[in-house]
C-alpha positions in Angstrom: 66.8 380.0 31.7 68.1 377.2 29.3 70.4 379.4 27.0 72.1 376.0 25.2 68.9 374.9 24.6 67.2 377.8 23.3 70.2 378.0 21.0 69.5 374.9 19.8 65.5 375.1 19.4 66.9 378.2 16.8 66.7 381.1 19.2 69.0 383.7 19.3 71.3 385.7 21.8 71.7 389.2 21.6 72.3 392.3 23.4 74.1 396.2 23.7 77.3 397.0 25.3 77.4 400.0 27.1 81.1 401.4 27.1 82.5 402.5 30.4 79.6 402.9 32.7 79.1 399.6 34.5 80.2 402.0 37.5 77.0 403.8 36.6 74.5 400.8 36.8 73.9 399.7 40.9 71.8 396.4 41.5 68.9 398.7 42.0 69.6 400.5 39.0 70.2 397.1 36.9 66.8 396.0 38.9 64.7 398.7 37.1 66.1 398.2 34.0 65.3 394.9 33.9 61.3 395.7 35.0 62.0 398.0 32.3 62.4 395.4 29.6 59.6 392.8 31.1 57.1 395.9 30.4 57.8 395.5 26.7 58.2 392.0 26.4 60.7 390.4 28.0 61.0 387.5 30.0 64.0 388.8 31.6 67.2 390.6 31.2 70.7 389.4 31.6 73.6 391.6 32.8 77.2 391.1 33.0 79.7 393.5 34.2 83.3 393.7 33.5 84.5 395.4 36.6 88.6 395.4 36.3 88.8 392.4 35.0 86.4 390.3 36.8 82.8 389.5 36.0 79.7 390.4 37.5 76.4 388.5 36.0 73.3 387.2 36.3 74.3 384.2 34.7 77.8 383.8 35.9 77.0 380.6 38.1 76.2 378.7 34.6 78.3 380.8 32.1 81.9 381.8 33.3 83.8 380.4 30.7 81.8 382.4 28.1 82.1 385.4 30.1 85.6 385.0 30.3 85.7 384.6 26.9 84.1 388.0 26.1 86.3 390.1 28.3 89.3 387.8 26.3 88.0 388.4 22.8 87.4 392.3 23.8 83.6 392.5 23.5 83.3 393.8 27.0 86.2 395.8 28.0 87.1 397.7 31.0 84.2 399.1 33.0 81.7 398.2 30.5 78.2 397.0 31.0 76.3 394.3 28.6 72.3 393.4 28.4 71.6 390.4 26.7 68.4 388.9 26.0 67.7 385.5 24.5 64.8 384.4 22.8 63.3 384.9 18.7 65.0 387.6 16.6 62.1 389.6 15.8 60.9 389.3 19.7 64.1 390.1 21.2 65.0 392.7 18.5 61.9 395.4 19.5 63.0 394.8 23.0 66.6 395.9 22.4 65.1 398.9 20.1 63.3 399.6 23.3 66.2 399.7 25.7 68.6 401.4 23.4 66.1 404.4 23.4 66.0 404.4 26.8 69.8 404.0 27.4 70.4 406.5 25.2 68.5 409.1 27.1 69.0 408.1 30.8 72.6 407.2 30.6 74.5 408.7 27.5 75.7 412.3 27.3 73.7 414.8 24.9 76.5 415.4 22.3 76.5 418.6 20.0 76.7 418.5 16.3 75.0 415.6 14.1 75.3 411.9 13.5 73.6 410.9 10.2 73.5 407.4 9.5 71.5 406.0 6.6 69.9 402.1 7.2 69.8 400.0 4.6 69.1 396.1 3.4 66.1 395.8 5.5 64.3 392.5 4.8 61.7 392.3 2.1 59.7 390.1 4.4 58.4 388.5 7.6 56.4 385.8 8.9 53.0 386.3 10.7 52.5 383.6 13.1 49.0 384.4 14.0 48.1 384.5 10.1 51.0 381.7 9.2 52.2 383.5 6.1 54.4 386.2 4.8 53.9 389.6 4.9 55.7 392.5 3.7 58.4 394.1 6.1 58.1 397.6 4.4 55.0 397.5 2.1 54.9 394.9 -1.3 55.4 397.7 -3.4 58.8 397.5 -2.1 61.6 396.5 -5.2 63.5 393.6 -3.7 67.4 392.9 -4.4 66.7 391.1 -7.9 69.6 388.7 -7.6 68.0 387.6 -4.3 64.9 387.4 -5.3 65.6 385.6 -8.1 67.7 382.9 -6.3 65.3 383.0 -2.8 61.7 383.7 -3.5 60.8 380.2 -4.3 62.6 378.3 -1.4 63.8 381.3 0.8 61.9 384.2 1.1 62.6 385.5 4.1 66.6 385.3 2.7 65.4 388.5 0.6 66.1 391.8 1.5 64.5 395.1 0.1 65.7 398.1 -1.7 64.2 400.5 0.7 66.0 402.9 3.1 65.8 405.4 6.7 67.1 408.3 7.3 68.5 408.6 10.6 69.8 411.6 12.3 71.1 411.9 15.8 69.1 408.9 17.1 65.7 409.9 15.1 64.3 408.8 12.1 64.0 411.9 9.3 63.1 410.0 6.3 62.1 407.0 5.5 61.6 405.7 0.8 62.0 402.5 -1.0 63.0 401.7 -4.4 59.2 401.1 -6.1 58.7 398.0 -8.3 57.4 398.8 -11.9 57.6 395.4 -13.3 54.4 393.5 -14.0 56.0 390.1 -12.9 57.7 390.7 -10.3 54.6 392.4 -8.7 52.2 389.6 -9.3 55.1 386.9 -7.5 55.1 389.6 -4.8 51.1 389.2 -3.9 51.5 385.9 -4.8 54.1 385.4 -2.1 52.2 387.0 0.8 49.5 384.8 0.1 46.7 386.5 -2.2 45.2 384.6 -4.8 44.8 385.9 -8.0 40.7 386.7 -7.5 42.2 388.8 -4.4 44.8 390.5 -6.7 42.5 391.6 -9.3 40.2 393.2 -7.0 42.6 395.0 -4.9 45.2 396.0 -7.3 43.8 394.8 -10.6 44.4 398.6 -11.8 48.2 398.6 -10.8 48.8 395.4 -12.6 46.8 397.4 -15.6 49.4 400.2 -15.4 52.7 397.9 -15.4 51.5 396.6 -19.1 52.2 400.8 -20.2 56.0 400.3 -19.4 56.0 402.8 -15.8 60.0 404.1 -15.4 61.9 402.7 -12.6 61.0 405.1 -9.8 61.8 405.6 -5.7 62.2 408.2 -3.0 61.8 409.3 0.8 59.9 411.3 2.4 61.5 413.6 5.3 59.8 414.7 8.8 60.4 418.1 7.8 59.2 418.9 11.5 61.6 417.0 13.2 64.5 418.0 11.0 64.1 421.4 11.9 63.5 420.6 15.7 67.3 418.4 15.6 68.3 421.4 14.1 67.4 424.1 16.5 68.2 421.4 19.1 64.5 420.7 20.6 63.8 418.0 21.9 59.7 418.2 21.1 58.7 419.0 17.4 55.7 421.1 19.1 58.1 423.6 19.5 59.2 424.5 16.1 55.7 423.5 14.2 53.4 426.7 13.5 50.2 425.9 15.0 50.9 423.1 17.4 47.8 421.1 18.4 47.0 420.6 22.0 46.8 417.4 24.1 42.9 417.2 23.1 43.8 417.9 19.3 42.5 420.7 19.5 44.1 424.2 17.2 44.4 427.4 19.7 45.2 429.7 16.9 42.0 428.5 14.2 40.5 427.2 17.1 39.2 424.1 15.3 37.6 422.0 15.4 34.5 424.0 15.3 30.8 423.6 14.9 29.3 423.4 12.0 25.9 424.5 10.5 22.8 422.1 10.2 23.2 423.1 6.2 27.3 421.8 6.3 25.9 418.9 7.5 23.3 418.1 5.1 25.0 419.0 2.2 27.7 416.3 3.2 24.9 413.9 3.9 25.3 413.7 7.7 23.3 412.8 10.5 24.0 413.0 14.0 20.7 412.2 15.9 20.6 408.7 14.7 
């Protein structure tokens, strides 16, 4: 692995620090993790260890001096452990989403209490590779940041971040709204921006457009998992266990015992056939 010149082709480095628990992590244990992160994605995953001072790594043949340099600047501090992968933000991101989770689980201590945590100033959009155009992050009904939009959407657009918002409580997401757009012009640039023409726009959403002449009030909210609120709260760790009628693996309802069969006249009063 080139890091210099992924750096340079634009890529990025990134990664989680584990605090005091590099004593924790064996080769084998480091080995699985890495598998781990091939099986969503990665091409590999780099480790360093800060074992009393001196470095254990993957990459240490081609990188002490940086390595140094973390342990000197404090990033990786006494007995800590550090995955790092390299590659394009939005690649390498999911990956890291994917071995916090499991981090989190398998190594970190389950702690009583809450930890709320709102995220904000997610961006408006992203690119599509396979479709070579924007699309929106959240959904294009999403208000963006007006200055930003304002100053970015015709050179920048991926500069633009979005009034929309999660909910976040003790590792799991509860809620999840947006600010909703309500002007007429800023909607239209939106669809314009992720690539519909304007024969597309009137047939998809030609009534929305309609509705913004009428003056709608600036509106938002979130909805909440009301499920999984309740399950944090009476500290499950499967939402089955705290929803009324709970649906087997097969979808199936034990207490209405649906779904059921229905009668020949059900079906033909809804028009359907099943011996085609």
């Amino acid at each position: 692995m080139n890091i210099q010149r992924a750096i340079e082709k634009g890529e990025k480095v990134r990664g989680i620090v584990l605090e005091n628990k590099a004593d924790k992590f064996s080769r084998k244990r480091i080995d699985e993790y890495t598998e781990f992160a091939k099986s969503v994605g990665a091409g590999g995953l780099i480790w360093i260890k800060n074992e009393k001072g001196n470095i254990k790594s993957s990459i240490k043949k081609i990188a002490e001096p940086e390595l140094s340099k973390m342990i000197e600047d404090g990033i990786l501090k006494e007995n800590d452990i550090a995955f790092v992968l390299v590659g394009h933000r939005e690649e390498i991101n999911k990956i890291l989403g994917h071995l916090r989770v499991k981090l989190i689980k398998e190594e970190m201590n389950k702690k009583d209490g809450f930890d709320v945590l709102w995220v904000v100033d997610f961006p408006m959009f992203a690119w599509d590779d396979e479709e070579k155009r924007l699309v929106a992050e959240h959904h294009p009904f999403t208000m963006p940041k007006l200055d930003e939009f304002e100053k970015y959407a015709d050179s920048d657009p991926l500069k633009i971040r979005a009034q929309c918002y999660d909910l976040v409580i003790n590792g799991y997401e509860m809620a999840s709204g947006s600010i909703r757009v309500h002007r007429r012009d800023l909607q239209s640039k939106i669809f314009e921006l992720i690539g519909l023409s304007e024969k597309e726009i009137n047939e998809k959403f030609g009534f929305l457009i309609e509705a913004f002449k009428y003056g709608p009030p600036p509106h938002g909210g979130a909805a909440i998992g009301f499920d999984r609120l309740i399950a944090i709260m009476s500290g499950e760790e499967s939402i089955k266990e705290v929803i009324a009628f709970p649906k087997t693996a097969s979808g199936s309802d034990p207490m209405t015992e649906a779904p059921s069969a229905v009668s020949e006249k059900q079906l033909k009063e809804l028009k359907i056939k099943l011996d085609l």
